[in-house]
C-alpha positions as CSV (number, residue, x, y, z in Angstrom):
1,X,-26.1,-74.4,20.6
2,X,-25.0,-76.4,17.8
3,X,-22.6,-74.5,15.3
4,X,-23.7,-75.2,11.8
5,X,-22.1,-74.8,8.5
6,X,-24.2,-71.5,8.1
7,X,-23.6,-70.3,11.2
8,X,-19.3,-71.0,11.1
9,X,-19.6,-68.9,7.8
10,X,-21.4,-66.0,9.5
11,X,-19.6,-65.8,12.8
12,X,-16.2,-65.9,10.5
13,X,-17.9,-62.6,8.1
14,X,-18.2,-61.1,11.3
15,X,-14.8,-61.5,12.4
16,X,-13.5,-60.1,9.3
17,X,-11.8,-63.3,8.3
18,X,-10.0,-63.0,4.8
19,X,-12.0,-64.7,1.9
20,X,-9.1,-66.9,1.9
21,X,-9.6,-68.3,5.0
22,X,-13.3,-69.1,4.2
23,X,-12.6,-70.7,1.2
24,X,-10.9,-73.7,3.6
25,X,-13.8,-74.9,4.3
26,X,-14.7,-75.7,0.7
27,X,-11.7,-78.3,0.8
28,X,-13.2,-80.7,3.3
29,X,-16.8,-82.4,2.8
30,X,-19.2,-81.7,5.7
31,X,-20.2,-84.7,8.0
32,X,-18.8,-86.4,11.2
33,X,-16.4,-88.9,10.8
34,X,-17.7,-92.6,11.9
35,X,-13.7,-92.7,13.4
36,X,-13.5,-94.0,16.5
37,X,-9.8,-94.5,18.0
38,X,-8.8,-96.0,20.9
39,X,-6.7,-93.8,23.6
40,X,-3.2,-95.1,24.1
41,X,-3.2,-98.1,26.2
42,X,-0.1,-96.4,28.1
43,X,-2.4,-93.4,29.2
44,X,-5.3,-94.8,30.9
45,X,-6.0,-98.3,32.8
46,X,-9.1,-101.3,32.6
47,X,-10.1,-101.7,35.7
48,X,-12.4,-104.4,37.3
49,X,-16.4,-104.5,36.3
50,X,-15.2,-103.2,32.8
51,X,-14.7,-99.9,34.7
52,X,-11.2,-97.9,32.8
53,X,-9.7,-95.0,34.1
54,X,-7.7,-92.1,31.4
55,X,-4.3,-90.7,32.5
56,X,-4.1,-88.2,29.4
57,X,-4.6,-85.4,32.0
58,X,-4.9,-85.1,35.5
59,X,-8.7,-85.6,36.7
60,X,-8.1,-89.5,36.0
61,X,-11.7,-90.2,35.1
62,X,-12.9,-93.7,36.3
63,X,-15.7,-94.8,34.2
64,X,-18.3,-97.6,34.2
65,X,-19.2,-98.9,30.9
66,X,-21.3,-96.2,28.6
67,X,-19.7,-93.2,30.4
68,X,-17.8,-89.8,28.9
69,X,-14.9,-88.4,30.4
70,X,-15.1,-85.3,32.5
71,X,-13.7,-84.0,28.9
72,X,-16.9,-84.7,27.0
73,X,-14.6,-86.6,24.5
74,X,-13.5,-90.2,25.3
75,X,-16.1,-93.2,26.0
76,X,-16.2,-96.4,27.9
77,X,-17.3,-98.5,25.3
78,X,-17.5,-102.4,26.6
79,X,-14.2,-101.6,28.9
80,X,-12.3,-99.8,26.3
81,X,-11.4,-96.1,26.4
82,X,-12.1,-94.5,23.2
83,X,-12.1,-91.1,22.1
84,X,-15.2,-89.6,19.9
85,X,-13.1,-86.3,18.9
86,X,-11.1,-87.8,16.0
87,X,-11.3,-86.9,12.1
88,X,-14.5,-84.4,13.5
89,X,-13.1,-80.9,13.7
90,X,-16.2,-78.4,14.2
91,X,-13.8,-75.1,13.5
92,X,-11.9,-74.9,10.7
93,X,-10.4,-71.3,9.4
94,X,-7.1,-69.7,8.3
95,X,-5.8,-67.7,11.0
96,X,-2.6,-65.2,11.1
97,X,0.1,-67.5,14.1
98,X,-0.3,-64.1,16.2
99,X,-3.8,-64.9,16.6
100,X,-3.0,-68.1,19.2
101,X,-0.8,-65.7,20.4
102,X,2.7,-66.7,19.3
103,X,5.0,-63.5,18.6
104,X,8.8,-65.0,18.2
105,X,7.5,-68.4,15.8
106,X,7.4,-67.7,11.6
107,X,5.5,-64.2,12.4
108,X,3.3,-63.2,9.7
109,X,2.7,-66.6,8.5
110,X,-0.5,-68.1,8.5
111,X,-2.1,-71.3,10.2
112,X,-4.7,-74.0,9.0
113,X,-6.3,-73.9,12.4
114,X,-8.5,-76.6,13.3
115,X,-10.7,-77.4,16.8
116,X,-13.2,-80.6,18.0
117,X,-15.7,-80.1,20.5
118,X,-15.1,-81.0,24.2
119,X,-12.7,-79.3,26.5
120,X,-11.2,-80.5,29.9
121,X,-12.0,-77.2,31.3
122,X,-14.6,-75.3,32.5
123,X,-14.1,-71.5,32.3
124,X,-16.7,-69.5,33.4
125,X,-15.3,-66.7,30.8
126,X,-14.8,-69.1,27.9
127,X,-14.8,-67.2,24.7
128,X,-15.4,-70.4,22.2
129,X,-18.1,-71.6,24.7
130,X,-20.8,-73.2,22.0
131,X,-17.7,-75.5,21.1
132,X,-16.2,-76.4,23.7
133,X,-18.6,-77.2,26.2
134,X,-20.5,-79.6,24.0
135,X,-19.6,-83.5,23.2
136,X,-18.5,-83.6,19.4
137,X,-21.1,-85.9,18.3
138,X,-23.8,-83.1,19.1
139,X,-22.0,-80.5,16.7
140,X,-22.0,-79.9,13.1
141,X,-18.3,-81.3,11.8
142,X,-15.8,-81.4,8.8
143,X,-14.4,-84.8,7.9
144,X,-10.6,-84.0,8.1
145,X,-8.3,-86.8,7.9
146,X,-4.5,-86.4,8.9
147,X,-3.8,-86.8,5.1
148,X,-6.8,-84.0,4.5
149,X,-5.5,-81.6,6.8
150,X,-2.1,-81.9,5.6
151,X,-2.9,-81.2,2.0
152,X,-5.5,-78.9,2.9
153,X,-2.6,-76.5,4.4
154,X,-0.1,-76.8,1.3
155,X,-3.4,-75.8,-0.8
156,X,-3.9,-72.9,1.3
157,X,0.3,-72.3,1.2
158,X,-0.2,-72.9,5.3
159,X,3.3,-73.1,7.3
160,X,1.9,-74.5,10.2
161,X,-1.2,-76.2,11.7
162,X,-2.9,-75.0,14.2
163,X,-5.0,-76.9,17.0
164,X,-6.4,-74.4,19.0
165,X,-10.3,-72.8,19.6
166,X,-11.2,-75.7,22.4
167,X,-8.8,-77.1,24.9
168,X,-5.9,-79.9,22.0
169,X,-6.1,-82.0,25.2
170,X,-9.7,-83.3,24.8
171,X,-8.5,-84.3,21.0
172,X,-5.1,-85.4,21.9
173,X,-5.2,-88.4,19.7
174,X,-6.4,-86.6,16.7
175,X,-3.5,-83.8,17.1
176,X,-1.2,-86.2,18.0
177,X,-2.1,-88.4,14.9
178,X,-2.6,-85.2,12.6
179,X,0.9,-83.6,13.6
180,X,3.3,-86.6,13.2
181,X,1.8,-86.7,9.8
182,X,2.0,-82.7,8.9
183,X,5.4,-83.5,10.4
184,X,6.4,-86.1,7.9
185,X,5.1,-83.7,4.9
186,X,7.6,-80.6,5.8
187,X,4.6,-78.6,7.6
188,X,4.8,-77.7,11.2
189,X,2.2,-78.1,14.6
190,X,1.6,-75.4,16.8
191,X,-0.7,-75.6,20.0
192,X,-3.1,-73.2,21.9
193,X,-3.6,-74.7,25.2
194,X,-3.8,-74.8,29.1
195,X,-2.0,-77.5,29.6
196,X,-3.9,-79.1,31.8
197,X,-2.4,-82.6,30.8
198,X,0.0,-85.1,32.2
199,X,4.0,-85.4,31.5
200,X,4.0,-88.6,29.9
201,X,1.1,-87.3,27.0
202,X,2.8,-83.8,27.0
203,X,6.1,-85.6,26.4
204,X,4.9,-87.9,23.5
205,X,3.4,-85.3,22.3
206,X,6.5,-82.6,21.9
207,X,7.9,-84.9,19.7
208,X,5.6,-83.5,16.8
209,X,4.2,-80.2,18.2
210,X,6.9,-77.0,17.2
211,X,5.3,-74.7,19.4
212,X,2.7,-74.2,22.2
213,X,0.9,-70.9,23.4
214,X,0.0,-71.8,27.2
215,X,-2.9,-70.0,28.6
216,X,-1.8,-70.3,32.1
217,X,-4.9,-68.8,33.5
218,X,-3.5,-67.0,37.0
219,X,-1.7,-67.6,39.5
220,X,-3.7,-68.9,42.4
221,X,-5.4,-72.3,43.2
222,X,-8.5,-70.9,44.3
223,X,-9.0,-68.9,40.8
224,X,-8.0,-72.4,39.1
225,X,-10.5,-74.3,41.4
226,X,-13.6,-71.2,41.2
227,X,-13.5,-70.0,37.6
228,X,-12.0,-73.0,35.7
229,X,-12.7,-76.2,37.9
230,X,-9.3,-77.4,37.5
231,X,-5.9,-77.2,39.1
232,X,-2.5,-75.0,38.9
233,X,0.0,-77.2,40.3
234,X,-0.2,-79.8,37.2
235,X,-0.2,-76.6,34.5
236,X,3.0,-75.4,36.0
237,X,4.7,-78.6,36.0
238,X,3.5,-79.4,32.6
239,X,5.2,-75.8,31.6
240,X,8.5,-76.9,33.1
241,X,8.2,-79.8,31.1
242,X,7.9,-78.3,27.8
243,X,10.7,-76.1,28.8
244,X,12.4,-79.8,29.5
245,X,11.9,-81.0,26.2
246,X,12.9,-77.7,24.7
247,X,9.8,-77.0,22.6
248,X,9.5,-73.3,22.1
249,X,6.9,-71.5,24.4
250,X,5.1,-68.4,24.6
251,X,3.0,-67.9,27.9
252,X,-0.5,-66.1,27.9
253,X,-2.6,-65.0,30.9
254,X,-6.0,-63.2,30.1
255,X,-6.3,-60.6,32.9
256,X,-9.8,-60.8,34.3
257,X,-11.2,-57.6,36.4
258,X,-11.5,-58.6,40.0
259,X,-10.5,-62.4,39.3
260,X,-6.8,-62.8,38.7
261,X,-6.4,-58.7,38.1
262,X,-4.0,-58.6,41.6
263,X,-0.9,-57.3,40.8
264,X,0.6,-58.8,43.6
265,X,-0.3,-62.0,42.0
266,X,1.2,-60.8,38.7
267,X,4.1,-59.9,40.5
268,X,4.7,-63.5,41.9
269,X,3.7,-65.0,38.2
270,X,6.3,-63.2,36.4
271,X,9.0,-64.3,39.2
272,X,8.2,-67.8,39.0
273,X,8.3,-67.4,35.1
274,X,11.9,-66.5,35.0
275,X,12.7,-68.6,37.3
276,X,11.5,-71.3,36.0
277,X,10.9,-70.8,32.5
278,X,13.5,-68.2,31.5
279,X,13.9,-64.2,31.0
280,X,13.3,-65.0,27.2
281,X,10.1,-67.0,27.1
282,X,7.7,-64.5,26.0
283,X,4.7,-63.1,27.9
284,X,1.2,-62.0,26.9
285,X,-0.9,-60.3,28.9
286,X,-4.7,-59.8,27.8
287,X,-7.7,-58.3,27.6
288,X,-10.6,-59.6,28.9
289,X,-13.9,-59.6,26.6
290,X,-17.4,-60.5,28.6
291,X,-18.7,-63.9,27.8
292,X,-20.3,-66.9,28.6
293,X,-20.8,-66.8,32.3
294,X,-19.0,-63.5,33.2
295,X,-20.7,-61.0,31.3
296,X,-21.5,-58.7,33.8
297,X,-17.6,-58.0,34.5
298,X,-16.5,-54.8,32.3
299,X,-13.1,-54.9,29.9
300,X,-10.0,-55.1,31.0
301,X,-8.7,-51.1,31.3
302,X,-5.6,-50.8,29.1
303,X,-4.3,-49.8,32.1
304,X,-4.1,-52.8,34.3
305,X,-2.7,-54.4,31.2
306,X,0.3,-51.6,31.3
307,X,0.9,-52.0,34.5
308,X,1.2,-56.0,34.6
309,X,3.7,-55.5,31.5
310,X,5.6,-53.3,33.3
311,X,5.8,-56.1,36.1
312,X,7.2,-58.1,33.8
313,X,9.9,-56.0,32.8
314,X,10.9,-55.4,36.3
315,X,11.1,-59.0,37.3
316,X,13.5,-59.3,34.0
317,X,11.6,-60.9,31.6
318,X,12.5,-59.8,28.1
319,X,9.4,-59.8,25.8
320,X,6.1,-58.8,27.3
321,X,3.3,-58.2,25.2
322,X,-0.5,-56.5,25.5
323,X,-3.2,-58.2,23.4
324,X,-7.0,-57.5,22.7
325,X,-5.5,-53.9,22.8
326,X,-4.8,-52.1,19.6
327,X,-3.2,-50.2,18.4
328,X,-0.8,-50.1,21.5
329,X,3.1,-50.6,21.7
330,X,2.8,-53.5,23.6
331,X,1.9,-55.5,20.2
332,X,5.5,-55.0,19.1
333,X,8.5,-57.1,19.7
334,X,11.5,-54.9,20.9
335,X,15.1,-55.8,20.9
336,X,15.8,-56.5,24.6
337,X,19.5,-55.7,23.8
338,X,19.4,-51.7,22.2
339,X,15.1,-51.4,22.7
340,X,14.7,-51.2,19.0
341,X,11.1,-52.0,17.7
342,X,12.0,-54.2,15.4
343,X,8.6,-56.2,14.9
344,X,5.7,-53.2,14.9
345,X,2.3,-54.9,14.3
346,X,-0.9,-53.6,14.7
347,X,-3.0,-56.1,16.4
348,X,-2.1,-59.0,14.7
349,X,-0.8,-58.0,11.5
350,X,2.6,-57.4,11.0
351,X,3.7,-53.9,9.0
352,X,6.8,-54.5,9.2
353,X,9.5,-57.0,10.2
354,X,12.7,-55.8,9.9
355,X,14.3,-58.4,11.5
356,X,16.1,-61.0,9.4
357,X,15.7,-64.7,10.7
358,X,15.4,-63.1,14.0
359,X,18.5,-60.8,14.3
360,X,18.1,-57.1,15.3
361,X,19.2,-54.5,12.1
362,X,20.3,-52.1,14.7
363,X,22.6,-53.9,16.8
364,X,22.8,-57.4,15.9
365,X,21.6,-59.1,18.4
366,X,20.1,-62.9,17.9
367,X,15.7,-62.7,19.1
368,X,14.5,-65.8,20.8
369,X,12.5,-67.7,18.5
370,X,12.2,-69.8,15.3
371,X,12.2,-67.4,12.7
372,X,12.0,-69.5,9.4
């Protein structure tokens, strides 16, 4: 179902979003954006018969003249890839940077956060479903230029934008374009995603993105291939990447009852995270909420979420977190080095930080993170 003007504003009263953040929408006019852009020549091929096949992530849709990506965002238009999701963001809101999750980067600032319609992904439990598993042209959209978005998030005293709500990879060009401007004007990019992209994009695109919060989804192909219709292998070499470029990362895995809710699974997840991504990239376990497909499947028990944190900590990772859970300790970012709670939030609001650009009060000790 479309999601109108009306409808954004309802769904966000519901939420309990600030008036603050509804008052962002009054900044942009309401309309799609004739924009059309053309994917970079370096990430996807013409072939013969005016056939062109994308390399921004790794299905490498071939396409004959007139046909969408399995994204539902970039067109075949006369033997030229072109994406659709450009200047047309159908979400639009002020969000708190816990929300995406992302604990250790500016905490209690807030995020103009912005999403077009499409995704490269097809979770059965997708919680933003209306949105991202519709082509853009069908929805209702905000014109948002770069140069919009930008000044809409120093009128709304923003730090950061946000791309986030559908899967940044089906809008790639748009965040790309959007975030090496915000760049350029002093504000920083942060991106909610499963990285379901290839090296060469992610690369380019860590040049103007300041943080991601990966949803790496489970740990086993077969839950990739049944619940998301995708793949593991290319998200976990996509996180060694960013861990490559030195972009600062925060992991999230939404625990799903009976899907990916195997502790032994968890087990082998949190190995292969220090391992490969380092005892101090954080981790955030969640709660699963019925939707979409799935909604037969009950919540996640607060339980299983305990016990995949305390996983965590055994394998020696350093800041494990609980979300969709509150109020519950596991919001709260402890010093790893005297267990201090130096960060106590409930949810995600922050009551009190008594950190000071990231440095424990207690014993000293320098947090992981970009804390200004």
């Amino acid at each position: 179902m479309p999601l109108d003007r009306r409808e954004f504003l309802r769904r966000a009263i519901a939420g309990g979003i600030a008036l603050s953040a509804l008052d962002v929408v009054k900044l942009f006019a309401e309309g799609p954006a004739p924009t059309r852009i053309e994917v970079d020549p370096a990430f996807y091929k013409r072939l013969d018969n005016d056939r062109t096949q994308c390399f921004v992530c790794p299905l490498h849709c071939v396409l004959n003249p007139g046909e969408t990506c399995f994204c539902r965002t970039r067109n075949n238009v006369d033997g030229r890839l072109l994406s659709f999701a450009y200047n047309n963001p159908c979400v639009l809101t002020i969000d708190a940077i816990e929300k995406l999750p992302l604990s250790h980067f500016l905490p209690g600032t807030q995020t103009l956060s912005l999403a077009v319609g499409g995704c490269n992904l097809r979770c059965l439990y997708c919680q933003n479903w209306d949105q991202s598993q519709a082509r853009p042209e069908t929805l209702k959209n905000f014109e948002v230029t770069k140069e919009k978005a930008a000044d809409g998030a120093k009128k709304k005293e923003c730090k950061t934008i946000a791309y986030t709500y559908t899967d940044p990879v089906a809008f790639y060009e748009y965040m790309r374009d959007v975030s090496v401007f915000a760049k350029e004007k002093g504000i920083r990019n942060v991106c909610a995603t499963a990285l379901f992209i290839e090296k060469e994009p992610l690369r380019a695109l860590c040049k103007s993105i300041d943080a991601f919060a990966v949803a790496l989804k489970g740990f086993d192909e077969k839950f990739y291939d049944k619940v998301l219709g995708s793949q593991l292998k290319p998200v976990l070499d996509a996180l060694v990447t960013l861990k490559e470029e030195k972009s600062w990362l925060e992991v999230v895995t939404l625990v799903v009852p009976t899907y990916n809710d195997d502790l032994g699974k968890i087990r082998e997840q949190c190995k292969w995270h220090r391992k490969n991504l380092g005892a101090d990239t954080p981790l955030h376990f969640g709660r699963f909420e019925p939707q979409y497909k799935l909604q037969e499947l009950p919540r996640t028990p607060a339980e299983t979420l305990e016990k995949c944190r305390a996983i965590g900590f055994e394998e020696g990772l350093k800041h494990v977190y609980i979300f969709n859970v509150s109020p519950h300790e596991g919001n709260n970012t402890f010093c790893p080095n005297c267990k201090a709670a130096v960060i106590q939030r409930l949810g995600f609001k922050i009551l009190e930080n008594t950190t000071k650009d990231g440095v424990c009060p207690k014993c000293r000790a320098k947090l992981p993170g970009v804390w200004r």
